[in-house]
C-alpha positions as CSV (number, residue, x, y, z in Angstrom):
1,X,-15.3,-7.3,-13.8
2,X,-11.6,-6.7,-14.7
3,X,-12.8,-2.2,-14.4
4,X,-14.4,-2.9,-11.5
5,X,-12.0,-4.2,-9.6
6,X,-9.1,-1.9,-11.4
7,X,-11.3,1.2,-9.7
8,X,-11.9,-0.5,-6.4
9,X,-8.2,-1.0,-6.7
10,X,-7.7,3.0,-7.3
11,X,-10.0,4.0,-4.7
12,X,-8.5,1.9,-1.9
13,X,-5.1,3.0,-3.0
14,X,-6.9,6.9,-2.4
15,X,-8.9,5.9,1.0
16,X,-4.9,5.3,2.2
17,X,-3.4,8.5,1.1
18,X,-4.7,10.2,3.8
19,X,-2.9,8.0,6.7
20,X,0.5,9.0,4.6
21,X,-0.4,12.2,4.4
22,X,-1.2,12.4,8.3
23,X,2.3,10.4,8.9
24,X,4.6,12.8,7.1
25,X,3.1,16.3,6.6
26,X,1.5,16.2,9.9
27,X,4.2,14.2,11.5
28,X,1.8,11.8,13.6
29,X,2.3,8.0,13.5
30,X,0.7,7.9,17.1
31,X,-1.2,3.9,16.7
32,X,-0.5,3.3,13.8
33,X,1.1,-0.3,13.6
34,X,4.2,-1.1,12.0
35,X,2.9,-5.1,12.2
36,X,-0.2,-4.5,10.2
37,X,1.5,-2.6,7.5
38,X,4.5,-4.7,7.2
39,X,2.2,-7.4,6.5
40,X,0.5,-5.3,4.3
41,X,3.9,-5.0,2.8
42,X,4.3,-8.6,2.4
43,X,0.9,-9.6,1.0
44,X,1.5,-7.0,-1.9
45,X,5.1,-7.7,-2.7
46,X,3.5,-11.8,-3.0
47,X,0.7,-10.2,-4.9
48,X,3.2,-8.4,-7.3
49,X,5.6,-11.2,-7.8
50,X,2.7,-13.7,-8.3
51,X,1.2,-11.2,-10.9
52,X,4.5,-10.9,-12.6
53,X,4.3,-14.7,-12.6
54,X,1.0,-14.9,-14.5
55,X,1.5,-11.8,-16.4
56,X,-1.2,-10.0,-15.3
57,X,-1.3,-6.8,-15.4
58,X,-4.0,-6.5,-13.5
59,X,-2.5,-7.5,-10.7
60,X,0.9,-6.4,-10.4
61,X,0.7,-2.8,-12.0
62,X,-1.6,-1.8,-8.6
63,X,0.7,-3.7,-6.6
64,X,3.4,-1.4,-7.4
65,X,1.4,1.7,-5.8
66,X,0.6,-0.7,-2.9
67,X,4.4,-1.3,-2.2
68,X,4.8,2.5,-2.3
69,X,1.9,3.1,0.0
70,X,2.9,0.6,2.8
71,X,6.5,1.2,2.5
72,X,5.4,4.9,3.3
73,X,3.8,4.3,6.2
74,X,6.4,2.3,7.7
75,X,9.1,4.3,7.2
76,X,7.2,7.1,8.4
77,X,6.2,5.3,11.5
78,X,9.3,4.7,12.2
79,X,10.7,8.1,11.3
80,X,7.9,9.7,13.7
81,X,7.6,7.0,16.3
């Protein structure tokens, strides 16, 4: 179970990638919602610290690419608002 969810993990990390990609090579952040990610944001910085907490690495080490993802996003909605 622990692969399966580590490549679901990976793969949703990947189906996001192209919404930065839009945002800062493409310079549209036209709808995208600086609400929703920032509570994105949130939910993986909990996830990380709770992780950390338990020692898992299973769930803070994708965290860390989750915090990079959202925080992308949000800077570059607001950079191309």
């Amino acid at each position: 179970m622990s692969r399966v969810l580590g490549a679901m993990s990976v793969f949703t990390m990947l189906m996001t990638v192209p919404q930065v990609l839009t945002i800062w090579v493409g310079h549209q952040a036209a709808g995208v919602s600086i609400v929703s990610w920032s509570a994105y944001l949130l939910s993986a910085l909990l996830w990380f610290w709770y992780g950390l907490q338990k020692g898992d690495k299973n769930i803070y080490l994708p965290c860390v690419g989750w915090v990079g993802l959202d925080a992308a996003v949000i800077v570059g909605a607001i950079v191309y608002a």
